[in-house]
PDB file of N, H, CA, C and O in Angstrom:
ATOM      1  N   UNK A   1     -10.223  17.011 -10.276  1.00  0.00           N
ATOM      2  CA  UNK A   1      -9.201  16.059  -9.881  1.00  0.00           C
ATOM      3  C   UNK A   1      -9.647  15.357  -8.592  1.00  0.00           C
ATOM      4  O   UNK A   1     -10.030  15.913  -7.563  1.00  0.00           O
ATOM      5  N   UNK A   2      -9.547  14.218  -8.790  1.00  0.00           N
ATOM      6  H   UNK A   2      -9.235  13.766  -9.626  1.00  0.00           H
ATOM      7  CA  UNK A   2      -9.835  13.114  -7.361  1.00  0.00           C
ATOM      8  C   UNK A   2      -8.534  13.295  -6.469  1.00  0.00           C
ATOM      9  O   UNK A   2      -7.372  13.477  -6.832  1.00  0.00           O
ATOM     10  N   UNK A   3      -9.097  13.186  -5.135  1.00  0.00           N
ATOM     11  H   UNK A   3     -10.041  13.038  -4.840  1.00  0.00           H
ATOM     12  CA  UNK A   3      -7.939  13.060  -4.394  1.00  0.00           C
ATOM     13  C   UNK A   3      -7.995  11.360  -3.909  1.00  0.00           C
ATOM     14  O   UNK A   3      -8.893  10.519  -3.877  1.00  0.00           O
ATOM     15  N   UNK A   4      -6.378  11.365  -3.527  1.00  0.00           N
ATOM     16  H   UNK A   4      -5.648  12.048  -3.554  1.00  0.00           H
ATOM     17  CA  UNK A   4      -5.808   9.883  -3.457  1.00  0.00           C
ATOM     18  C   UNK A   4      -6.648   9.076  -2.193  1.00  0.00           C
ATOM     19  O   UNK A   4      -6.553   9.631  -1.098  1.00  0.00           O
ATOM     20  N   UNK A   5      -7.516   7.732  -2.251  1.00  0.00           N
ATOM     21  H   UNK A   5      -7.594   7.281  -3.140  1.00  0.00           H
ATOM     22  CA  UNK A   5      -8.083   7.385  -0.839  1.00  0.00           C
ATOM     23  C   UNK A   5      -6.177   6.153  -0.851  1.00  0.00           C
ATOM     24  O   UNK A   5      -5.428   5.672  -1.701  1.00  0.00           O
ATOM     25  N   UNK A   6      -6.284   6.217   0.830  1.00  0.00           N
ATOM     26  H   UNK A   6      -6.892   6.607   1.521  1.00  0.00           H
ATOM     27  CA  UNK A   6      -4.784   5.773   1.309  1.00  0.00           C
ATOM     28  C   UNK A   6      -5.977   4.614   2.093  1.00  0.00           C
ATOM     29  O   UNK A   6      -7.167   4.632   2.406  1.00  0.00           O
ATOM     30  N   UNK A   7      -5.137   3.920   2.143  1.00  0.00           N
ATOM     31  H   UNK A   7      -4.170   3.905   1.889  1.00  0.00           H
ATOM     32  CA  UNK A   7      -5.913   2.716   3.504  1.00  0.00           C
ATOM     33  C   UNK A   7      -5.080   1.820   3.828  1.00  0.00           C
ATOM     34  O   UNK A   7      -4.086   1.739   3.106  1.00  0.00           O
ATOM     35  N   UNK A   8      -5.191   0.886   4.968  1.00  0.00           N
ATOM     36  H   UNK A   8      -5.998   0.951   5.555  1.00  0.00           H
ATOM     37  CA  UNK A   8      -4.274   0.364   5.690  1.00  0.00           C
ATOM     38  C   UNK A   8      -5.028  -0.951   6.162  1.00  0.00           C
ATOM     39  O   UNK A   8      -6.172  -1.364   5.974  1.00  0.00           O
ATOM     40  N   UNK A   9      -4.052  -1.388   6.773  1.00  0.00           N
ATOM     41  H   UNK A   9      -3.122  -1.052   6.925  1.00  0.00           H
ATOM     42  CA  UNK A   9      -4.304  -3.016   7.031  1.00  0.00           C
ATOM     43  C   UNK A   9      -5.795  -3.244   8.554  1.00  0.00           C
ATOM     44  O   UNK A   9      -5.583  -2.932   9.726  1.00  0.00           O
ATOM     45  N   UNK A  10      -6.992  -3.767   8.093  1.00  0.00           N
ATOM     46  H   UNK A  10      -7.164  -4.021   7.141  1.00  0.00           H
ATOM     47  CA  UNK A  10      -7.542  -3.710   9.635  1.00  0.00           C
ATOM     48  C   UNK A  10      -6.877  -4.376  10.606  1.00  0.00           C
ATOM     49  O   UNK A  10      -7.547  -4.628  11.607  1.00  0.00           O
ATOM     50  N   UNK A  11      -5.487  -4.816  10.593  1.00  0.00           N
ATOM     51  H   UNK A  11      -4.943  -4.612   9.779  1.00  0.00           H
ATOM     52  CA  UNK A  11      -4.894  -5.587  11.655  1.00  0.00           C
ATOM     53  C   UNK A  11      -4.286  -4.339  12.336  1.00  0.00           C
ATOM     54  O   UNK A  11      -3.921  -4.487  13.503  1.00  0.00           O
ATOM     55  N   UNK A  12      -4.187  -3.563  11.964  1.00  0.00           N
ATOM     56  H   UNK A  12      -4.484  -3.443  11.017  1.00  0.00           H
ATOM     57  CA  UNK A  12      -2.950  -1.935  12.367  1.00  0.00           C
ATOM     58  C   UNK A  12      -3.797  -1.554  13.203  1.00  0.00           C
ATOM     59  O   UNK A  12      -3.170  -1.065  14.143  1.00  0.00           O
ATOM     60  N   UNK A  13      -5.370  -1.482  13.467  1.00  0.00           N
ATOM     61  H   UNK A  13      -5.880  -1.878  12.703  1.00  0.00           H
ATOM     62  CA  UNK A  13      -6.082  -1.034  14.418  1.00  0.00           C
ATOM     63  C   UNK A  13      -5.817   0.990  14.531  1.00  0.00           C
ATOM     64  O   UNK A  13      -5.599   1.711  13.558  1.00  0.00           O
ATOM     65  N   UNK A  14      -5.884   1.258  15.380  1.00  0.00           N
ATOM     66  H   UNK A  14      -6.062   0.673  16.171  1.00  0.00           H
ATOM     67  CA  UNK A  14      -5.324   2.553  15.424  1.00  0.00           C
ATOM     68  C   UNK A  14      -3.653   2.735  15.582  1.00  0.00           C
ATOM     69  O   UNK A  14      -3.062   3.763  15.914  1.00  0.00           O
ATOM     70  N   UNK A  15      -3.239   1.794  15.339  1.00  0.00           N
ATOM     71  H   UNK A  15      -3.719   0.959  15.069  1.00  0.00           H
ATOM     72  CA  UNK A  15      -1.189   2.487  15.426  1.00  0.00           C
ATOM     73  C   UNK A  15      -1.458   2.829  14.192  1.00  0.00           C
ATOM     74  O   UNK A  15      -2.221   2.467  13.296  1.00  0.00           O
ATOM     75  N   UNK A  16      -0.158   4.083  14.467  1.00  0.00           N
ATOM     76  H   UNK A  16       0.461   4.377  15.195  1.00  0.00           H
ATOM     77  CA  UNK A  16       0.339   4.775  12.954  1.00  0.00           C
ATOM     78  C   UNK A  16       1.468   4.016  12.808  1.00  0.00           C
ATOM     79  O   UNK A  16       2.343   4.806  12.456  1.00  0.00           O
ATOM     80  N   UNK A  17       1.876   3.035  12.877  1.00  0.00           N
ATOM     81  H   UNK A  17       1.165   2.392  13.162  1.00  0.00           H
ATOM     82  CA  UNK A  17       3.031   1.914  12.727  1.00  0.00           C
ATOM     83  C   UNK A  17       2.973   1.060  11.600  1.00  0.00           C
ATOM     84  O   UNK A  17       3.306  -0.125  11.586  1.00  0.00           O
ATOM     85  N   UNK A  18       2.571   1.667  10.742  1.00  0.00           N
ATOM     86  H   UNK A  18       2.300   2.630  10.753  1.00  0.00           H
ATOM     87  CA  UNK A  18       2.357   1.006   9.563  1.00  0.00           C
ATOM     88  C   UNK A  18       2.752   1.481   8.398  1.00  0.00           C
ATOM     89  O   UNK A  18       3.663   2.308   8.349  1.00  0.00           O
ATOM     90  N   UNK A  19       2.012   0.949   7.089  1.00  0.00           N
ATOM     91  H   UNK A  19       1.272   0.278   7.129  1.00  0.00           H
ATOM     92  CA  UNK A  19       2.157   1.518   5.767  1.00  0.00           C
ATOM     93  C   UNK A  19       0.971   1.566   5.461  1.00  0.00           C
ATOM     94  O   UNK A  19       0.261   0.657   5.890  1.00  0.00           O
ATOM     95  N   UNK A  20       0.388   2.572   4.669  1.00  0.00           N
ATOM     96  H   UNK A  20       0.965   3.310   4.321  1.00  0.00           H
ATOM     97  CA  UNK A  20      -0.880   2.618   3.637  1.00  0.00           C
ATOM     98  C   UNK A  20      -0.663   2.761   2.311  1.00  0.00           C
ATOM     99  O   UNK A  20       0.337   3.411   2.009  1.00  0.00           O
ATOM    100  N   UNK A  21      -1.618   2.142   1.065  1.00  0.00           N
ATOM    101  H   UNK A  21      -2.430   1.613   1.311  1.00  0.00           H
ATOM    102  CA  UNK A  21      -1.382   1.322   0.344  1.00  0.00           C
ATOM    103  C   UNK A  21      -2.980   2.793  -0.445  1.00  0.00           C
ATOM    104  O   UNK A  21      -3.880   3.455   0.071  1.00  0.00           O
ATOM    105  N   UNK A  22      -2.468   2.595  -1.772  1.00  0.00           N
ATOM    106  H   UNK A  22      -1.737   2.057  -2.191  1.00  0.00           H
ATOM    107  CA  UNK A  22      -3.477   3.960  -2.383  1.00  0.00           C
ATOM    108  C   UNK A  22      -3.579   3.283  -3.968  1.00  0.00           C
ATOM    109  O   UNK A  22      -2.575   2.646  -4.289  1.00  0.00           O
ATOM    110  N   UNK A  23      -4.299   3.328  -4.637  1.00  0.00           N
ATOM    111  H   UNK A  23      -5.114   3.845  -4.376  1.00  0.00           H
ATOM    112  CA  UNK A  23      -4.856   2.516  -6.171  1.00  0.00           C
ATOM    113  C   UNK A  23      -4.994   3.845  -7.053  1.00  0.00           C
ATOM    114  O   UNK A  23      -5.734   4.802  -6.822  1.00  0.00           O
ATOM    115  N   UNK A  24      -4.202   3.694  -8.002  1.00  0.00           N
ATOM    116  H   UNK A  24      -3.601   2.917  -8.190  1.00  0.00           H
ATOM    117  CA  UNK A  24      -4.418   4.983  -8.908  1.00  0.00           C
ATOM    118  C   UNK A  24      -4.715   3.549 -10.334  1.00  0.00           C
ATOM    119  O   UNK A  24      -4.487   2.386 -10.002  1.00  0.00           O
ATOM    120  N   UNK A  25      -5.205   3.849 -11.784  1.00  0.00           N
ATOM    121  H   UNK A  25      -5.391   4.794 -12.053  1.00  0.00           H
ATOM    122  CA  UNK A  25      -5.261   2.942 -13.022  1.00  0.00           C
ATOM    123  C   UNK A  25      -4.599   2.059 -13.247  1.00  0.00           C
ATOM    124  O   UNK A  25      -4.900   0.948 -13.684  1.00  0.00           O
ATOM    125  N   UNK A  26      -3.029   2.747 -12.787  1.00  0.00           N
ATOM    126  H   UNK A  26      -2.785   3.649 -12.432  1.00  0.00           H
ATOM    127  CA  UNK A  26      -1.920   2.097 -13.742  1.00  0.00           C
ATOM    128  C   UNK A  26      -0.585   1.854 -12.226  1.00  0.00           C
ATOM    129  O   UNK A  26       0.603   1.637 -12.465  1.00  0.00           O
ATOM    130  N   UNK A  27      -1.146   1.958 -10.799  1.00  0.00           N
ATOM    131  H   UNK A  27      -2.111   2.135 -10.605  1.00  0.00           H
ATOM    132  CA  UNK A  27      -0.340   1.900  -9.705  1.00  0.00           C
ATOM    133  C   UNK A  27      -0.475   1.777  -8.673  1.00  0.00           C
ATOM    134  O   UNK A  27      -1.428   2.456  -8.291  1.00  0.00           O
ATOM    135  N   UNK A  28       0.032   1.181  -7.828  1.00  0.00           N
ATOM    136  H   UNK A  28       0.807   0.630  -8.138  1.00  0.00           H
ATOM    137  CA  UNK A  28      -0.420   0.826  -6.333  1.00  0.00           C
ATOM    138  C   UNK A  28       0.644   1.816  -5.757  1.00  0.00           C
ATOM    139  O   UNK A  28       1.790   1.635  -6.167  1.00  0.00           O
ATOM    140  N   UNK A  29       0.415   2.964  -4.755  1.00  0.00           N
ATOM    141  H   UNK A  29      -0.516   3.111  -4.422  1.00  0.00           H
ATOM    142  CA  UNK A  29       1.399   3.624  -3.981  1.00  0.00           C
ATOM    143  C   UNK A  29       1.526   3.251  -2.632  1.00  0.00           C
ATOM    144  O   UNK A  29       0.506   2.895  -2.042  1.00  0.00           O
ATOM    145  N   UNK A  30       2.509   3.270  -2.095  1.00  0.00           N
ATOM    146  H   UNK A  30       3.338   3.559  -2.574  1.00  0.00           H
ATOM    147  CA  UNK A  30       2.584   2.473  -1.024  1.00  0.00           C
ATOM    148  C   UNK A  30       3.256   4.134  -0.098  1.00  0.00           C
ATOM    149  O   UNK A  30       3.823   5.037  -0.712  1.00  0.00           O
ATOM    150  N   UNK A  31       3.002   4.154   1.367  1.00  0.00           N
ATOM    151  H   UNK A  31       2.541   3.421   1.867  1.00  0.00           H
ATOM    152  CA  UNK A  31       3.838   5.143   1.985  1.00  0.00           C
ATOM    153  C   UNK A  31       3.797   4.576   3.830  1.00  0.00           C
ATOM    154  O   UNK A  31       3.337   3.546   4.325  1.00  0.00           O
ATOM    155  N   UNK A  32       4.360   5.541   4.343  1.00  0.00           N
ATOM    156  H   UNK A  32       4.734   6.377   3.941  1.00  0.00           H
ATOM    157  CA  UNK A  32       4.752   5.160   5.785  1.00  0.00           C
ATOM    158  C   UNK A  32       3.400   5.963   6.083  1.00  0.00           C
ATOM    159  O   UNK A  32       3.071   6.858   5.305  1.00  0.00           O
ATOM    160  N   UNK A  33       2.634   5.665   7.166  1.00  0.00           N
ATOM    161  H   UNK A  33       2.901   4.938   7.798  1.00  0.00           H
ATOM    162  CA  UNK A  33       1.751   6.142   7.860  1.00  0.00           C
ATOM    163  C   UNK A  33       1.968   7.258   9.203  1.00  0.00           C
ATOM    164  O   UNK A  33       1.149   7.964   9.790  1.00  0.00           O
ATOM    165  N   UNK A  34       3.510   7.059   9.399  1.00  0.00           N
ATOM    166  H   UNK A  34       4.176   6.485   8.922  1.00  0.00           H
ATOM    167  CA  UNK A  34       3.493   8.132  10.099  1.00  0.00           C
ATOM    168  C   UNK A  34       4.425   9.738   9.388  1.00  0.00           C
ATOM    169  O   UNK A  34       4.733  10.828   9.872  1.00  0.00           O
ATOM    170  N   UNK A  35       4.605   9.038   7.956  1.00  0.00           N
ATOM    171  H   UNK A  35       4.355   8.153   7.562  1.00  0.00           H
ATOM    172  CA  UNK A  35       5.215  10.234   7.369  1.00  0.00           C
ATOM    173  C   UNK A  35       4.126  10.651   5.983  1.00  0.00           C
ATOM    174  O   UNK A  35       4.667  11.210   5.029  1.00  0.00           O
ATOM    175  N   UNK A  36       2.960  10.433   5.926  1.00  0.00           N
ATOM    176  H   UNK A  36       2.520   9.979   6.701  1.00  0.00           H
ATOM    177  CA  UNK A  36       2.333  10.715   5.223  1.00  0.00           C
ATOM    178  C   UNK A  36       2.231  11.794   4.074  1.00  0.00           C
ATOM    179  O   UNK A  36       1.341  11.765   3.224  1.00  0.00           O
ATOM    180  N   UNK A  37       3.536  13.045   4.145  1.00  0.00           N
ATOM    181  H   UNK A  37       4.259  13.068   4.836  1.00  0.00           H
ATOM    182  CA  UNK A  37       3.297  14.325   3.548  1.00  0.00           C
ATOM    183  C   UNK A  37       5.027  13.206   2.644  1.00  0.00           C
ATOM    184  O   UNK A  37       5.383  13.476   1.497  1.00  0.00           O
ATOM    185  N   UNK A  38       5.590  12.343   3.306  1.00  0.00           N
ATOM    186  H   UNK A  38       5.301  12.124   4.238  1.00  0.00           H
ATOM    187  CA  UNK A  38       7.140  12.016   2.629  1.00  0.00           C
ATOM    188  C   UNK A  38       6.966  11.451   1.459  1.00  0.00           C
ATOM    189  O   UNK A  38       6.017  11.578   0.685  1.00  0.00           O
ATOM    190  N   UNK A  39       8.368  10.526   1.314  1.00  0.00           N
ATOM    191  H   UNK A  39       9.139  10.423   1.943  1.00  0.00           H
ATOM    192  CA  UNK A  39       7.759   9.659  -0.005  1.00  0.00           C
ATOM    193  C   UNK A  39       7.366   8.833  -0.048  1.00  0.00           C
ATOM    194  O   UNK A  39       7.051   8.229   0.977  1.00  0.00           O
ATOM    195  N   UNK A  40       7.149   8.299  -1.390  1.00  0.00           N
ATOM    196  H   UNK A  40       7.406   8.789  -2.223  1.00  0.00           H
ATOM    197  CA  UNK A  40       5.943   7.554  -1.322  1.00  0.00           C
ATOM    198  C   UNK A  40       6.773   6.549  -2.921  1.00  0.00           C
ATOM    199  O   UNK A  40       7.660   6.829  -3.728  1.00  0.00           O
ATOM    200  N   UNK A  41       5.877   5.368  -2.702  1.00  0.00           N
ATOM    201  H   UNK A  41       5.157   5.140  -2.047  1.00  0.00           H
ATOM    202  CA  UNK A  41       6.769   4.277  -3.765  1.00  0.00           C
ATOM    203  C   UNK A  41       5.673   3.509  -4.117  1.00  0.00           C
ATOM    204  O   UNK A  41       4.818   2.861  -3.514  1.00  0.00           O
ATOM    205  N   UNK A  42       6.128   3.945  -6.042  1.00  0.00           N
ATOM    206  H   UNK A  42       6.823   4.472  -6.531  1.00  0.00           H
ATOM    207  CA  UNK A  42       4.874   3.216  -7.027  1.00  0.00           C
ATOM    208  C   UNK A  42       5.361   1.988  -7.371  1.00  0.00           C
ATOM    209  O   UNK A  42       6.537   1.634  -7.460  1.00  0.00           O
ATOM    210  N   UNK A  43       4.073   1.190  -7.608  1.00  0.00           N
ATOM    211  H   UNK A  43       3.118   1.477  -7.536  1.00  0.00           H
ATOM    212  CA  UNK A  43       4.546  -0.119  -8.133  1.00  0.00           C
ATOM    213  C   UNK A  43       3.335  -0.540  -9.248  1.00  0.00           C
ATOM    214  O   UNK A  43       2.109  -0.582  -9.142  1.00  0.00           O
ATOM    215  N   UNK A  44       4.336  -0.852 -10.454  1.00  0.00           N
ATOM    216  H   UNK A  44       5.332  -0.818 -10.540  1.00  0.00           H
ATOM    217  CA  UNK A  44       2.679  -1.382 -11.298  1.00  0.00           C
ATOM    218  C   UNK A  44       2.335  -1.697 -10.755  1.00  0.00           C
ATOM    219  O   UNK A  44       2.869  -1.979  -9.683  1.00  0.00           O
ATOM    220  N   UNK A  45       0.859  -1.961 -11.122  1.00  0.00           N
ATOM    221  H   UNK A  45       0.425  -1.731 -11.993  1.00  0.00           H
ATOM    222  CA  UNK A  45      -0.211  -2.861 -10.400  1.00  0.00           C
ATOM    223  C   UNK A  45      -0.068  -4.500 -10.800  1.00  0.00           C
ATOM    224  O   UNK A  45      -0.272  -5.288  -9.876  1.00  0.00           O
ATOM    225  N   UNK A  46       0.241  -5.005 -12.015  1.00  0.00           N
ATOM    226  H   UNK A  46       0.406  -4.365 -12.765  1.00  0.00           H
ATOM    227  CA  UNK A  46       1.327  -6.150 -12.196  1.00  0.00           C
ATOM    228  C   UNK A  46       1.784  -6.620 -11.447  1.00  0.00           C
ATOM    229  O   UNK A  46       1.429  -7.699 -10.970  1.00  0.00           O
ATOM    230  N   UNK A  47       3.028  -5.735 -10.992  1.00  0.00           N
ATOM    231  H   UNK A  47       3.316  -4.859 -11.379  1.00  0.00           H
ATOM    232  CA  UNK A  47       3.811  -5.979 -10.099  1.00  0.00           C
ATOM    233  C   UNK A  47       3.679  -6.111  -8.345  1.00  0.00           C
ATOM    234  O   UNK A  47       4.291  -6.706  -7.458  1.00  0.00           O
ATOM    235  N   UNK A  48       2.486  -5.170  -8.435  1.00  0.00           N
ATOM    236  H   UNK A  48       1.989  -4.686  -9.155  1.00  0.00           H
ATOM    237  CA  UNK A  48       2.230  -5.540  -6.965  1.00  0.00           C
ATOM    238  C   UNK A  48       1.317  -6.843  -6.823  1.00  0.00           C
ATOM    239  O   UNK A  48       1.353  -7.599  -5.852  1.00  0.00           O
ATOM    240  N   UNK A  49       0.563  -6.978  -7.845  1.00  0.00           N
ATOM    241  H   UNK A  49       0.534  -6.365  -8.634  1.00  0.00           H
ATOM    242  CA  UNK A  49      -0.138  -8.233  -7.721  1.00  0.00           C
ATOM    243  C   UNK A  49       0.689  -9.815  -7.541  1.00  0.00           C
ATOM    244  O   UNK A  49       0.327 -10.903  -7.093  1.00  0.00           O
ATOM    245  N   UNK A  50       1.788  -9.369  -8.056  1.00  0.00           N
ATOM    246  H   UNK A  50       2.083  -8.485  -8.419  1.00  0.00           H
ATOM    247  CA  UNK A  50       2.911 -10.779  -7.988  1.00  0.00           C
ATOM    248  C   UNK A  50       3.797 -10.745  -6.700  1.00  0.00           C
ATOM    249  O   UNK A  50       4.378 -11.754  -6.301  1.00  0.00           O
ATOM    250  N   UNK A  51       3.883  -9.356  -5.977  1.00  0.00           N
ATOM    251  H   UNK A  51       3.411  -8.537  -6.302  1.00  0.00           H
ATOM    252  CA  UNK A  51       4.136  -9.528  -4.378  1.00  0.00           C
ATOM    253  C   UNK A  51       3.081 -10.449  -3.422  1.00  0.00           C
ATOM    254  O   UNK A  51       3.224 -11.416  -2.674  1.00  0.00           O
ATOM    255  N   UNK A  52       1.718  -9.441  -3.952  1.00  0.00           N
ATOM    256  H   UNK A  52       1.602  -8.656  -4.560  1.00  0.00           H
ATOM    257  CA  UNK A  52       0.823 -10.358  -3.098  1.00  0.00           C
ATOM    258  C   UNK A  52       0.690 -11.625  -3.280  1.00  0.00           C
ATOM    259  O   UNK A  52       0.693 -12.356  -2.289  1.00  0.00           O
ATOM    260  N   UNK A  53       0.537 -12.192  -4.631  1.00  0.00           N
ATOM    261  H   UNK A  53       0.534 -11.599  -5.436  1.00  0.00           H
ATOM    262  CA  UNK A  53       0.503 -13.663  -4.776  1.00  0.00           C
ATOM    263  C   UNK A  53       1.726 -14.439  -3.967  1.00  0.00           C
ATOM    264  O   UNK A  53       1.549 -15.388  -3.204  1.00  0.00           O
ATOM    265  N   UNK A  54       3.167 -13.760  -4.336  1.00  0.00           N
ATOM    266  H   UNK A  54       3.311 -12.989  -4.956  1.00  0.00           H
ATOM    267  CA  UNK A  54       4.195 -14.628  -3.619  1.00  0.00           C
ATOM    268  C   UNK A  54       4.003 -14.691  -2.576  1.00  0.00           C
ATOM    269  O   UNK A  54       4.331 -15.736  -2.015  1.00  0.00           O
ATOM    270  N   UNK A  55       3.201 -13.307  -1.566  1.00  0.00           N
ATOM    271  H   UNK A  55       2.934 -12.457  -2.021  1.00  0.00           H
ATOM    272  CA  UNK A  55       3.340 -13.218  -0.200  1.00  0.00           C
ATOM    273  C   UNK A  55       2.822 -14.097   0.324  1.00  0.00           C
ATOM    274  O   UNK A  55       3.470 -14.772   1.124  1.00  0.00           O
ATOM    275  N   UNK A  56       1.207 -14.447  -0.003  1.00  0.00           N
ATOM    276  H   UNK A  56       0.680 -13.899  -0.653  1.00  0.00           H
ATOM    277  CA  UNK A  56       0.725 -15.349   0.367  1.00  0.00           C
ATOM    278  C   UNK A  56       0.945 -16.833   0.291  1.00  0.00           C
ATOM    279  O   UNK A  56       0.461 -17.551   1.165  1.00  0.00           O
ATOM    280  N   UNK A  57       1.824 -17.469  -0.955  1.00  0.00           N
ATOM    281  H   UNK A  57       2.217 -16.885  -1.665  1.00  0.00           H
ATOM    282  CA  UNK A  57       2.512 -18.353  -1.196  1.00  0.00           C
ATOM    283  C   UNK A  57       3.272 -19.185   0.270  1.00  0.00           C
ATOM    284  O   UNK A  57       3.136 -20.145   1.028  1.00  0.00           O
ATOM    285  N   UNK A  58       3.976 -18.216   0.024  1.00  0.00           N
ATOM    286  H   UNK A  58       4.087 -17.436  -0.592  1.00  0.00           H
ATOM    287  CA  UNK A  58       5.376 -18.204   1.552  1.00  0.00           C
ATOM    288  C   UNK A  58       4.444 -18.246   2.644  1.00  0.00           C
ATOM    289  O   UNK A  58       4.547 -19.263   3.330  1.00  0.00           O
ATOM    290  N   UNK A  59       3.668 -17.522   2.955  1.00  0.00           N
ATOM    291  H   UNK A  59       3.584 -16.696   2.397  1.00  0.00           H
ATOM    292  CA  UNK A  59       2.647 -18.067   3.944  1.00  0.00           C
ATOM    293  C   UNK A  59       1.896 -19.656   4.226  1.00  0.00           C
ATOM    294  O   UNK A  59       1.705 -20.513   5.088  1.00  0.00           O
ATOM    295  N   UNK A  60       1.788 -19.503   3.603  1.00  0.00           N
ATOM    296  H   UNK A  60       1.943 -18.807   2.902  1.00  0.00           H
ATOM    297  CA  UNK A  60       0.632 -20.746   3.577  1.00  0.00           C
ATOM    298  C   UNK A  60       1.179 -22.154   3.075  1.00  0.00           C
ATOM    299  O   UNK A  60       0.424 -23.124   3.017  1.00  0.00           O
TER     300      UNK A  60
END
């Protein structure tokens, strides 16, 4: 069994003030960085791909 790689934004630098973001086949998990053992929230990968697209949308 693989264990989960978590990673985070290079803008977060060293704060634990963030969220980290983990890729499983079929899911993007998202969790708080300073509660790392808590919960944690799946999102198809679909679905997270249509956050990021909107996000950047609204941005730009």
């Amino acid at each position: 069994m693989t264990s989960t790689q978590w990673r985070k934004s290079s803008y977060s630098g060293d704060s634990s003030n963030c969220v980290e973001i983990a890729t499983t086949p079929t899911a993007v998990l998202v969790r708080d960085s300073k509660a790392s053992s808590g919960a944690r929230l799946a999102f198809p990968r679909s679905v997270w791909a249509d956050f990021l697209s909107r996000s950047v949308k609204d941005v730009c």
